[in-house]
Every structure is written in C-alpha cells, then in structure tokens.
C-alpha positions in Angstrom: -48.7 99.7 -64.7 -51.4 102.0 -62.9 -52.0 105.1 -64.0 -52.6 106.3 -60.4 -56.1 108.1 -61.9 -58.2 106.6 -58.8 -58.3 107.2 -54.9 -55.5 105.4 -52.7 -55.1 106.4 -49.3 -51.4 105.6 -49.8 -49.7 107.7 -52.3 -46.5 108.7 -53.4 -45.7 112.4 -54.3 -43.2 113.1 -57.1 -42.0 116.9 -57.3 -40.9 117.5 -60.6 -39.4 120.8 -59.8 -37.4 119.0 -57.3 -36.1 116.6 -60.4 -35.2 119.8 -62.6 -33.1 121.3 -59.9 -30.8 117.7 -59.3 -30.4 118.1 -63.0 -29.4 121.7 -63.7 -26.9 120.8 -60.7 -25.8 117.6 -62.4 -25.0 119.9 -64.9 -23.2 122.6 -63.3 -20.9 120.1 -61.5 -20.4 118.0 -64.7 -19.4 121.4 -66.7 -21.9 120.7 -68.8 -21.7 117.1 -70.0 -24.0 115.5 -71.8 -26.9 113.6 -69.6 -28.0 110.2 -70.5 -30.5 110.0 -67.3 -31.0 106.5 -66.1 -34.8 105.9 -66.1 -34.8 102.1 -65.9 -37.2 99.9 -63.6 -40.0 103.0 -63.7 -38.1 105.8 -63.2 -36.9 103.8 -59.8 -40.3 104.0 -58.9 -41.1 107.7 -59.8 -42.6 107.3 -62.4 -40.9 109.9 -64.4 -40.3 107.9 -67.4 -44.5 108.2 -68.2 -43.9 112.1 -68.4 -42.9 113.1 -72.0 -42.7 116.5 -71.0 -39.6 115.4 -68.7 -38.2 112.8 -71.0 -38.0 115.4 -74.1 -35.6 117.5 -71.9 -32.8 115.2 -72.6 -31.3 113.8 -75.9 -30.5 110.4 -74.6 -32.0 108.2 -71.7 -31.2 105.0 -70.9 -33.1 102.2 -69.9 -32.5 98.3 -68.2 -34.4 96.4 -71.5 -36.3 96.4 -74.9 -39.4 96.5 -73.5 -38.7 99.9 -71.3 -37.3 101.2 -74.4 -40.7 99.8 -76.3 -42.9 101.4 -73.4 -41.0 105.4 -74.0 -41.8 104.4 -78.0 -45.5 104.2 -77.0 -45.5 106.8 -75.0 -44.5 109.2 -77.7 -40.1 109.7 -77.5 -38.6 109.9 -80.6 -35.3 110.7 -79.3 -32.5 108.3 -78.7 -32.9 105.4 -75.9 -30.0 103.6 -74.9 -30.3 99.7 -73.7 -27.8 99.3 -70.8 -27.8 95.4 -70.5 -27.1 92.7 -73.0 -30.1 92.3 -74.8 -31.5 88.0 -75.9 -31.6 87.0 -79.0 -35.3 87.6 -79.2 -35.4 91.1 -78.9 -33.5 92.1 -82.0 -36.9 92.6 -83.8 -38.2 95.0 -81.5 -34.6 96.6 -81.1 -34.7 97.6 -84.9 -38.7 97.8 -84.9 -38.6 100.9 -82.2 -34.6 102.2 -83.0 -33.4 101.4 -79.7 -29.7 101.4 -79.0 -28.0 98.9 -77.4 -25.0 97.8 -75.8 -23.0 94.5 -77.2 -20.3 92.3 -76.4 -21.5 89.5 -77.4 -20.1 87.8 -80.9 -23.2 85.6 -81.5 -25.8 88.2 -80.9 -23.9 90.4 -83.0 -24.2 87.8 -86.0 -27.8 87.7 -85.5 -28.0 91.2 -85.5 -26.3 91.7 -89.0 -28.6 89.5 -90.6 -30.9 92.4 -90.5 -30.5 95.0 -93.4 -31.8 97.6 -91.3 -29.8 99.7 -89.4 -29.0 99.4 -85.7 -26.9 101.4 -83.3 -24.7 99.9 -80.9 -22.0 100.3 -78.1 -19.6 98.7 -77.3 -19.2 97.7 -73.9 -16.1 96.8 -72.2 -15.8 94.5 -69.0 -12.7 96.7 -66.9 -13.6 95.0 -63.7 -17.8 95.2 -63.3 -17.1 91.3 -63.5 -20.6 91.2 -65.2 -20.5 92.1 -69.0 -18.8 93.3 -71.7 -15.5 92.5 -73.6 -11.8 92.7 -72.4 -9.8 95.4 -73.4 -6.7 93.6 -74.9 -9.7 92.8 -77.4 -11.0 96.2 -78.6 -10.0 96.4 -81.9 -10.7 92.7 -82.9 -14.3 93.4 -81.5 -14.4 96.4 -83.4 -13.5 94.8 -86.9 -15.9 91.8 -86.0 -18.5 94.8 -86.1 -17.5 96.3 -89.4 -18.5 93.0 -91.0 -22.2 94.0 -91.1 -22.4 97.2 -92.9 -26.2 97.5 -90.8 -24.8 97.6 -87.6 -23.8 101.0 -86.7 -20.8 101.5 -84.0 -22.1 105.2 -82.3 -20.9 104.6 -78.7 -17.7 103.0 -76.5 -18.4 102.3 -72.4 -18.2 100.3 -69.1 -19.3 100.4 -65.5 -17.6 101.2 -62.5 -18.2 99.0 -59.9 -16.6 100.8 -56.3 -16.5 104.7 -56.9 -17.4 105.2 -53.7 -15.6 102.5 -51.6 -12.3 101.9 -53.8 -9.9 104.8 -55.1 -7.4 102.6 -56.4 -9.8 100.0 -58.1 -11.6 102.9 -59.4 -8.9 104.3 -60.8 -7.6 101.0 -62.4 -11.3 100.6 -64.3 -10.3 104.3 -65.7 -6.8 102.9 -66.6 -8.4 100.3 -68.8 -10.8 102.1 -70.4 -8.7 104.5 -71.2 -6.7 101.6 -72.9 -9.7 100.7 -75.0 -10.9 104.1 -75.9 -7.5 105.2 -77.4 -8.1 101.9 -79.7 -11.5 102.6 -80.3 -10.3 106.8 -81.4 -8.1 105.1 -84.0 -10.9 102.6 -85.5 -13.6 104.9 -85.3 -13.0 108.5 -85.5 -16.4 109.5 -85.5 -17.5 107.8 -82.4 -20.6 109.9 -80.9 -20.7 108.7 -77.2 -17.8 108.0 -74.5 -19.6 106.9 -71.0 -18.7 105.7 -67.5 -19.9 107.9 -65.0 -23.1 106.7 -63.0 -24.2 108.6 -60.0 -20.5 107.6 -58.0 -18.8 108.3 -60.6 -20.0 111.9 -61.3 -19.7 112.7 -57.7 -16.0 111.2 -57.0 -14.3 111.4 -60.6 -14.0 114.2 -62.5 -11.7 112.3 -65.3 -14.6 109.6 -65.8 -16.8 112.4 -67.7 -16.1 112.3 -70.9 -18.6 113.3 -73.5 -21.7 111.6 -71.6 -22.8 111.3 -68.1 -25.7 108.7 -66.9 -26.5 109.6 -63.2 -29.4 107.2 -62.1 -29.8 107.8 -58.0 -28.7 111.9 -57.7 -31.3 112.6 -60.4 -34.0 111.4 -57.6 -32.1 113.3 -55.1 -31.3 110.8 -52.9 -27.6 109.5 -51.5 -26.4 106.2 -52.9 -25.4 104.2 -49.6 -27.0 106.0 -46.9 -23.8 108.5 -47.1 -24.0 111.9 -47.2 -21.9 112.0 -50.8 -24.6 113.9 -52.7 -23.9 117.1 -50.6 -21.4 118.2 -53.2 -24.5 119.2 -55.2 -28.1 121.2 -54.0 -30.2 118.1 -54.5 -33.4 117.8 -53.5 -35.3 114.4 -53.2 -38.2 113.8 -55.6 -40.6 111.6 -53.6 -42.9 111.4 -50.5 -44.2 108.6 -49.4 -47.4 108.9 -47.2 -50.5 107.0 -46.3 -53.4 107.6 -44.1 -55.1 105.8 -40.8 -58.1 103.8 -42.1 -58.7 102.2 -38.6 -58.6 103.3 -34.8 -59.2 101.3 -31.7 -57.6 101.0 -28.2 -57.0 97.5 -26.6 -56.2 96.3 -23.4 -52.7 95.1 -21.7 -51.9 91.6 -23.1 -53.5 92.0 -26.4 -51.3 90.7 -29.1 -50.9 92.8 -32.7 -50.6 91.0 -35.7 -49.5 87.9 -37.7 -47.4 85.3 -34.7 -47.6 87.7 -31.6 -44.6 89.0 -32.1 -45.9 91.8 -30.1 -47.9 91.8 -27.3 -49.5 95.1 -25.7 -48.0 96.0 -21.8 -50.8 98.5 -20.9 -53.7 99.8 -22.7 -53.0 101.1 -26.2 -54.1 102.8 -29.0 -53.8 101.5 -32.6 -53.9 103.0 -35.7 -53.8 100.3 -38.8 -52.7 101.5 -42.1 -53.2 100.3 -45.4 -48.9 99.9 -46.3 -47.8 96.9 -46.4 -45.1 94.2 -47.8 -46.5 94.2 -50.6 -46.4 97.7 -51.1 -42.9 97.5 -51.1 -42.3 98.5 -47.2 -40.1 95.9 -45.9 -41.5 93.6 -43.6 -38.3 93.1 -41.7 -39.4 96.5 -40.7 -41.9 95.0 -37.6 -41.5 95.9 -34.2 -37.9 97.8 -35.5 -39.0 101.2 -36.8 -41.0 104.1 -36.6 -43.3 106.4 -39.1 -44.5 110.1 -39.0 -47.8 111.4 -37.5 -48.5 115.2 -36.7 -44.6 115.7 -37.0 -44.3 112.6 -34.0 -42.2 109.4 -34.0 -45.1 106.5 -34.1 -43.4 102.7 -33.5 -44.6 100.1 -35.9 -45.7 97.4 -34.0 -46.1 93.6 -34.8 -45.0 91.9 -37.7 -45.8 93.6 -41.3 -49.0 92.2 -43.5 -48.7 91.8 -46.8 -51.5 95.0 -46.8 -51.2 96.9 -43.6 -49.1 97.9 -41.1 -50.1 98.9 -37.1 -48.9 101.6 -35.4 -48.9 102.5 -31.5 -50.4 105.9 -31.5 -51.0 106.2 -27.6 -49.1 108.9 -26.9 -50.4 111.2 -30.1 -52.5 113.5 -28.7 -56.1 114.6 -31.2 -55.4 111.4 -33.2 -58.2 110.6 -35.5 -59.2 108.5 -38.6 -57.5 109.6 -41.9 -54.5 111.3 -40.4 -51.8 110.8 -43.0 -49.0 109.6 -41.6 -45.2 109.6 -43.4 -43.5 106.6 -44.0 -40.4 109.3 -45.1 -41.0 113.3 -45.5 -37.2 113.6 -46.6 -37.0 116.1 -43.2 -37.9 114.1 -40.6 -37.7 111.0 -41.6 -35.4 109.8 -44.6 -35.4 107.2 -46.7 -31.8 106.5 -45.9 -32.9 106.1 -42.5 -35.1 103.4 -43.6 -33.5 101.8 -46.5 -30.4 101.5 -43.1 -32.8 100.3 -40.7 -33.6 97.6 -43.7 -30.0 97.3 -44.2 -30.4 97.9 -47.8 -29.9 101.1 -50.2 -32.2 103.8 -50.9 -32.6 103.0 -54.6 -34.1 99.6 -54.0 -36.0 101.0 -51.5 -37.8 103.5 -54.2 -37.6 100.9 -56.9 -39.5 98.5 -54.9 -42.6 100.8 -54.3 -45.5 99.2 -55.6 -47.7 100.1 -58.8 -50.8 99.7 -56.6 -49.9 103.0 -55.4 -50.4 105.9 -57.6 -47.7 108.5 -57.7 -49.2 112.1 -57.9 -46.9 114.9 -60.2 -46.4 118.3 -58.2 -45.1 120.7 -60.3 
C-alpha cells in the first residue's frame, strides 16, 4: 500500500469531516445503535482504515479477512475487529495471535479452532437466504452446543446478511422472519450474547426492525448511494472523496487524426487534446472510451478514444484559456457524480471507489 507521501498529479481527496457527519447521521437515524463501520478492501478505497484517529471513534469495525484485521493490529487498534467472511484453516494462528473476531459456520474449522487453549471470539452466522454462508436456522441450537464443546471458543455474537433490502420487501422481510427464528434460540442458549447484527447500508436505510443492538453500514458511511438511487436522502450525507487529476500534455491535431489504442476515434476537424495521466489501471473503467465525459473549469470535456492502461485523452477544443496542469474532475460529487459514472459503467458506486488504485495517494482534509 502507498502511503501517498510523494507527488501524483492524480489524487484522491478524502474529507474526513465529511465521514464524521454520515456517521453522527447514521446515528441519529439508527437511535443510537451501536456502529460496527465496514472498513474492508481499504476503507473502499479511502483509505480511512490507516487513520487511527478515525478508527478509535468506534468500539467495533469490521473487516473482509485476517490480514485487514492483521494490518489495523499494526497500525495500533486495540479495540475489537470483527472478520465478516469465513476465515481458512490457515488463518486460525493469526486469528488468536492478533484477537480478531470472527464469524463461523463451519463445523471443521470450528474443531480446528478448539484445539487452541487460547481464547477466541466468534459469531455465529446464519445463512437466511444470502445463499453464500452461514448455517440454517432449523440448526441453531445444535450449532450452538457443537460450540460449547471447546471451552476456548467464546460465542459473543449471532448474525446474517440481507441480500435485497432495497429491491425485495417481502424477501427482506422473510430473512428478518428467520433470524428472528434463530435469535430467539440463540437468547435461550446464550443469555449473555453481546452482539445481534443484520443491517448493512440497505438495511439501515429500509428496516427499522433489522437494528438490533449493532449496525454495520459500509457504503452511507462514504456518503455515497448504493445503486445509483437516490435512497441515502433519508440522511444529510455528504460524500467523502474527490477524484481529480491534472493535464500533463497539450497539442492540437488536424481532421482525420486518430486518438488512441485501435482508432476507435478519429478527429472530424482540427482539435485540441489534453492527455491525462488516469487510466485503466488506475481503476477508471476503460469501457468508459468514447462514452463519457470529465470536468475542466466547471465544463463537460468528452473522453475520446479508447482508455490506456495509464492515460486517458480528452477533446478540450471548445475550453477556452486551457493550459498544462489544469486539474480536471473525474467526479466533484456536484457536477459530476460518481453514480453518474459508476451508471455510465453499468456498475455500483462502491466498486467504483474500491477499485481506485494504490498508485494514487489519497490526501486527508480535515
């Protein structure tokens, strides 16, 4: 991971006070629920998990794997950190090395676990219609007694996914049913169980009853909407990030002049080219070329030809007092979105930001 402590002419600015306001809202809305924030794959790109100072607001956070648990160890959080997925085999020594938590539903893994004599908190996940992980309900309390066995395995949470809270009321509402199910059996086993979770970003904003005693909103803590929708209006969120680069090349060419790798675009008068240094790679998708536009001096500029792996081109003709090192948006989150984008590239925003490369350095305002 870069550090971002070096020059880039593309950069991506993270606004921190922008991040505290989406949570104080998340918190107002949720009545005050506990927050597990989702800080998996980088932050989504922020970068927020590499700032203790955020991190140490919360209790909780949650993370995709042992080794993003490993890297907020390192970094200095001695709070607790919450695997999502199903962990292998081979990561139950760094699971009890850094106390990480972890979700399980998985009988063999749990044997392998309790072989350890140190102690190791868990939750129990269960499968009410994700499809992916995680036990059936009908099988709670067996799972839960299989558990007990190993007196170093400590049972501290009870939880699933929902998979359409923003498409499917009554599928949504049948995932609730069967949790519900499991958590009454879970109550009885374990009377002391700390943690009772469901609600991701769609689930905070649609279902009230899917609270509990711990929220873990991933995409609304960034501030941005989860499939180009406008659901996130229920709360003042603000998105965290910028994204901007900067012209590093200028020239004008004549009529039939083709731009880029397989002339898939071909100049029809004389035009003027700015080239910047954003590309594939860079996470900007290439099936962008010749089908979208970015932001210079508060002006719509049309990306032309197909998308390099390292640049971009951009028809800057009709921009008047263009010059070198004009920065130029690729989203401003006011004229250009990255919902717009992310439905131009018929994707969501969250892969969008997730995808943003680590060449590019992300610069803190606070």
């Amino acid at each position: 991971m870069f550090n971002g402590n070096y020059f880039h002419p593309t950069v991506m600015e993270i606004n921190l006070n922008n991040f505290k306001n989406n949570i104080e809202e998340i918190k107002k809305f949720t009545n005050n629920t506990e927050i597990m924030p989702i800080i998996k794959a980088n932050g989504y790109g922020t970068y927020i998990n590499t700032r203790l100072d955020i991190l140490n607001m919360f209790n909780i956070v949650a993370v995709a794997c042992p080794s993003e648990g490993i890297f907020l160890r390192k970094l200095g959080y001695k709070k607790e950190i919450f695997i999502l997925n199903e962990p292998y085999y081979e990561d139950i020594e760094n699971i009890i090395k850094y106390k990480l938590a972890i979700g399980v539903s998985d009988k063999d893994f749990i044997d392998k676990l309790g072989k350890h004599k140190s102690k190791v908190k868990v939750h129990i996940e269960i499968d009410t219609g994700m499809g992916r992980t995680g036990i059936q309900k009908e099988n709670t309390k067996e799972f839960i007694d299989y558990l007990k066995k190993y007196k170093n395995i400590i049972i501290e949470g009870i939880y699933t996914h929902l998979s359409s809270a923003d498409t499917d009321d009554k599928y949504t509402k049948l995932q609730l049913d069967n949790f519900n199910y499991a958590v009454n059996i879970a109550k009885k086993e374990l009377p002391a169980l700390k943690y009772i979770h469901v609600a991701s970003s769609n689930g905070i904003l649609n279902y009230k009853e899917s609270y509990y005693n711990l929220v873990r909103p991933g995409k609304i803590i960034y501030g941005y909407s989860l499939n180009n929708k406008n659901e996130n209006k229920k709360m003042n969120l603000k998105p965290v990030a910028v994204l901007k680069t900067k012209i590093t090349f200028l020239k004008t060419v004549p009529k039939n002049t083709s731009i880029s790798y397989g002339r898939t675009f071909i100049t029809k008068k004389e035009t003027k080219i700015a080239t910047l240094p954003i590309g594939y790679a860079d996470g900007l998708p290439r099936s962008l070329g010749n089908n979208y536009h970015l932001l210079l001096n508060n002006q719509k500029v049309k990306i032309i030809g197909t998308i390099c792996m390292d640049s971009i081109m951009i028809d800057v003709t009709n921009v008047k007092d263009v010059k070198l090192y004009d920065t130029v948006y690729i989203w401003d989150n006011n004229l250009l979105t990255i919902e717009m984008l992310a439905e131009k590239a018929k994707t969501i925003p969250s892969e969008i930001l997730s995808r943003i490369s680590p060449r590019i350095p992300r610069k803190f305002i606070d």
